[in-house]
FIBAVO-333548 format. One record per residue (C-alpha): y negated, z negated, x negated; residue in one letter. Coordinates in steps of 0.25 Angstrom, whole numbers, plus 2048, in hexadecimal, padded with zeros to 3 digits. Layout:
   north    up   east   residuo
       Y     Z      X         A
...
This chain:
   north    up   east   residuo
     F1A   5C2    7EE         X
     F27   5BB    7E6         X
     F2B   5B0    7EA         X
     F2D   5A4    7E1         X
     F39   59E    7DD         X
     F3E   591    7E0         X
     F48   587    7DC         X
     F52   58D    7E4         X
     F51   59A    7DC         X
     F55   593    7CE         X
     F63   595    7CA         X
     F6A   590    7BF         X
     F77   597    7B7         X
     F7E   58F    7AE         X
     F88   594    7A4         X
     F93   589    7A2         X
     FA2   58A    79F         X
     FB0   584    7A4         X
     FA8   57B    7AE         X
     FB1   575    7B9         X
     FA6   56A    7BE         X
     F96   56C    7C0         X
     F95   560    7BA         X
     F8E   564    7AE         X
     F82   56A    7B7         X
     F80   55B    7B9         X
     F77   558    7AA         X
     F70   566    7AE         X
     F68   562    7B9         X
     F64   552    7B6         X
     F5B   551    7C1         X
     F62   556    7CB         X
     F71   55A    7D1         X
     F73   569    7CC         X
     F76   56D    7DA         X
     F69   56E    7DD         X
     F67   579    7D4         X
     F6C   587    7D8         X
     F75   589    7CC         X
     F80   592    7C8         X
     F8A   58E    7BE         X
     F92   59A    7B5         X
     F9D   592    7AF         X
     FA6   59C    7A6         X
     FB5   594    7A6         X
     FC3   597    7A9         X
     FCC   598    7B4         X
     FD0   588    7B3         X
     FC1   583    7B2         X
     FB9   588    7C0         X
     FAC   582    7C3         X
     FA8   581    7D2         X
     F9C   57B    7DA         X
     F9A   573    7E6         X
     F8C   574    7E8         X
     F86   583    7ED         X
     F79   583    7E3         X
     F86   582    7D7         X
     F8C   58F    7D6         X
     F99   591    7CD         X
     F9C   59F    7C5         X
     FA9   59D    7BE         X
     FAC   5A7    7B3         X
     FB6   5AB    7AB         X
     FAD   5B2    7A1         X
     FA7   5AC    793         X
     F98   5AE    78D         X
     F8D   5A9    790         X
     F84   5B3    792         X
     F91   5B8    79D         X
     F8E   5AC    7A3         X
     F80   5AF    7A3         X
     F82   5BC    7AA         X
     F8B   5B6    7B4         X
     F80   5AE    7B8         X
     F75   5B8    7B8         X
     F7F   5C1    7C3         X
     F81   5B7    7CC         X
     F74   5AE    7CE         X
     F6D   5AE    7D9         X
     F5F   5A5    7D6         X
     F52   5AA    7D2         X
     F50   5A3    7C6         X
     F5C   5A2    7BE         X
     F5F   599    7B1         X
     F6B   59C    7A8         X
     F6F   58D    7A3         X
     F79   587    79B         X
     F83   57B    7A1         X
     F7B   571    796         X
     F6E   574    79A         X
     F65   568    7A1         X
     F5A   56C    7AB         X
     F4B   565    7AA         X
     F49   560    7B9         X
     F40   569    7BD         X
     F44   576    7B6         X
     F45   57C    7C4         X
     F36   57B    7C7         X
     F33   580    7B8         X
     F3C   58C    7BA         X
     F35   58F    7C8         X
     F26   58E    7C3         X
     F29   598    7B9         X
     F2F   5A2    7C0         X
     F26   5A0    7CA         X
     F1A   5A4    7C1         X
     F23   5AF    7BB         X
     F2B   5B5    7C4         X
     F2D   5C2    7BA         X
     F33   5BB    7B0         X
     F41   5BE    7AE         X
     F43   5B2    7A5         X
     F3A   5A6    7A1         X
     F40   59C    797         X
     F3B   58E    799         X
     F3F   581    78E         X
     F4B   578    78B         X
     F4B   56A    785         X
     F55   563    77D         X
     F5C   557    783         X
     F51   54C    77F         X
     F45   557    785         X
     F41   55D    779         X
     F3F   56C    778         X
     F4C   573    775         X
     F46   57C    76D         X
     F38   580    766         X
     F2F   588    774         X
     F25   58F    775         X
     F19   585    77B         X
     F14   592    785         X
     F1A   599    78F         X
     F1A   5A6    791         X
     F22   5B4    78D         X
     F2E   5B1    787         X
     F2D   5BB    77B         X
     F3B   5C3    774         X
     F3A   5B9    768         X
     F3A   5AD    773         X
     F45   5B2    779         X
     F4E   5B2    76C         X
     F4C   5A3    76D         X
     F4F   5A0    77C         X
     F5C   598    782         X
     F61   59C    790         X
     F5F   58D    795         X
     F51   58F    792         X
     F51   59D    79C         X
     F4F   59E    7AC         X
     F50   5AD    7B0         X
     F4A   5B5    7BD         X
     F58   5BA    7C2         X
     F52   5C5    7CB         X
     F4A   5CB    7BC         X
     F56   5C9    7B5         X
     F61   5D0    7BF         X
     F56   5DB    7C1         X
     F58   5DD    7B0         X
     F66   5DE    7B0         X
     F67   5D6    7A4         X
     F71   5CD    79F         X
     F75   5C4    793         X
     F7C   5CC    789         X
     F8A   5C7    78B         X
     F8D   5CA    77C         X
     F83   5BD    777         X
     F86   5AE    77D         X
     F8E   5A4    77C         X
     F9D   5A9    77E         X
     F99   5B7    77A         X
     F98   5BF    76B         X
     F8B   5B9    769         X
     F88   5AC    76C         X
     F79   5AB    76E         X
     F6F   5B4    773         X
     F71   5B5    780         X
     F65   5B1    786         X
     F5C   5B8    77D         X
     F63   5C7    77E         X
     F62   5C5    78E         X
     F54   5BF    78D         X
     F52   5C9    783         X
     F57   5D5    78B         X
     F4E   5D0    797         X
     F40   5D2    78E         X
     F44   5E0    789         X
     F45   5E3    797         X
     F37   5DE    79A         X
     F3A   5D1    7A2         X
     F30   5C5    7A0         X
     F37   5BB    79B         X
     F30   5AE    798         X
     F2E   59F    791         X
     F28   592    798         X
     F28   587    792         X
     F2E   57C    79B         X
     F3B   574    799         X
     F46   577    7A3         X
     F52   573    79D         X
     F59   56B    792         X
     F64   56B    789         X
     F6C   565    77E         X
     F66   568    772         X
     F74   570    76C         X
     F77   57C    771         X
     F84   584    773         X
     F7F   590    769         X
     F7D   583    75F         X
     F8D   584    75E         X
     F8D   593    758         X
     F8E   594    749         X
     F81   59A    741         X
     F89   5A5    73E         X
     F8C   5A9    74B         X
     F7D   5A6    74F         X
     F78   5AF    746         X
     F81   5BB    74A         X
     F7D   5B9    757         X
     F6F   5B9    757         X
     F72   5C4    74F         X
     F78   5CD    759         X
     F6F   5C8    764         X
     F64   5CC    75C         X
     F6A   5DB    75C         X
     F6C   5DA    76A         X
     F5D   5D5    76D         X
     F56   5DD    762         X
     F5F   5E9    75E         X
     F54   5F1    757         X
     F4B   5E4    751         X
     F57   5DC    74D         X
     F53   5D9    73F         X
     F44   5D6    745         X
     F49   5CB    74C         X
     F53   5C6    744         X
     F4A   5C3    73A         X
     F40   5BD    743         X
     F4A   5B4    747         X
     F4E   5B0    739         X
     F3F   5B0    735         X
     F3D   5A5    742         X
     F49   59C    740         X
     F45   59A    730         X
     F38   596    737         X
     F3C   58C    73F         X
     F4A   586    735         X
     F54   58C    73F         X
     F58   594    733         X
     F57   590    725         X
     F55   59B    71B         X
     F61   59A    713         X
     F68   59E    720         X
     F5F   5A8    724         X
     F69   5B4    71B         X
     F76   5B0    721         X
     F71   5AE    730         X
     F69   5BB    730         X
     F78   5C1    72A         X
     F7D   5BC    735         X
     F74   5C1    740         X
     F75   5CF    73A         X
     F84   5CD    73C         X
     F83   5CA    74B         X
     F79   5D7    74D         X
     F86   5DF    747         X
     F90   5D5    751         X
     F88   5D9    75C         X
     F87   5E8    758         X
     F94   5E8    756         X
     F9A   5E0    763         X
     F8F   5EB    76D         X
     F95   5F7    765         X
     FA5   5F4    768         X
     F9F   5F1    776         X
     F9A   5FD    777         X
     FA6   606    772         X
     FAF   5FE    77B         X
């Protein structure tokens, strides 16, 4: 019989950059010292801004490299826990998350993935949820964040997958990440899953809020391509149907932002095919 996990099992990878003190883990873990965690800290920076750690559950990867989903990558090669969260440095934990995270996985120990809730700073929901848990379906997916994710690292070494290190901040295509990888782990027949508890809050702007419409547009374009490469349109237009629905997207935009996925599908095209004939 598998045994269950336990605390000690739970690791957490967080991308930062040009870091030369922990400080900043501080705010992360308000309840308690984040050396109580076992944590491993990615901090892409340059030769004159090294990170170090006293403490032995604090490990430090300084890298040279840019991209988050690199980072991500990184991470994925050298953890060592059980359960594994790929977080960002502005993210703040709920007290608690850890016991969240371990009765879940207990009660599924298939699950490749299982996406739990974040609130805002004042404790409302960061975005709109789903009220059940259960299977986290394709269309779910296209909505996830990464801070919102906690993975099985044995399932997702045993697939071989990794984020896409052409989508990301820091790379061709900033966003998407998360949803390709998540993405590629379905089509591969992996359970991933939704439970709807909080374990984690964060300022309600995002780094992605920084990156024009244009250059939204073109992305979700091309990762689109990349997730749906035969059932592009289907799902673009699902998409555009969806955010009129909910006010996202007003209808007077709806001509120039569709223009614009369709030209990041064609970036995207374009970007694998020189890759290919390199």
């Amino acid at each position: 019989m598998q045994e269950g996990f336990k605390k000690s099992d739970i690791e957490i990878l967080v991308s930062t950059m040009n870091r030369t003190t922990l400080d900043f883990l501080i705010p992360m873990f308000p309840f308690a010292h984040f050396s109580a965690f076992t944590i491993v800290v990615i901090n892409q920076t340059t030769a004159h801004k090294m990170l170090e750690s006293e403490y032995p559950t604090v490990r430090i990867v300084n890298s040279f490299e840019k991209g988050l989903s690199k980072s991500r990558n990184l991470a994925l090669q050298i953890t060592q826990g059980k359960i594994i969260l790929l977080t960002d440095d502005d993210v703040v934990f709920i007290n608690g998350f850890e016991n969240i995270l371990l009765k879940k996985f207990n009660e599924n120990k298939d699950a490749a993935a299982i996406q739990f809730r974040v609130e805002d700073m004042l404790g409302k929901a960061f975005k709109e949820y789903r009220k059940h848990s259960g299977i986290l379906s394709t269309r779910g997916i296209l909505y996830t964040m990464s801070i919102e994710m906690a993975y099985n690292r044995n399932t997702i070494l045993k697939s071989r997958i990794e984020f896409d290190e052409n989508f990301g901040l820091g790379a061709a295509f900033p966003l998407g990440e998360e949803h390709i990888f998540l993405g590629d782990l379905k089509k591969a027949g992996f359970s991933i899953l939704y439970h709807n508890e909080v374990i984690a809050r964060h300022k309600a702007e995002k780094n992605s809020d920084n990156i024009t419409s244009k250059r939204r547009f073109e992305t979700i374009g091309a990762y689109y391509v990349r997730m749906f490469p035969k059932t592009f349109y289907f799902w673009l237009v699902l998409f555009f149907l969806l955010n009129l629905k909910n006010g996202r997207v007003k209808l007077h935009q709806v001509a120039g932002c569709f223009i614009n996925a369709v030209k990041g599908k064609k970036q995207y095209l374009k970007l694998i095919d020189e890759n290919n004939n390199r």
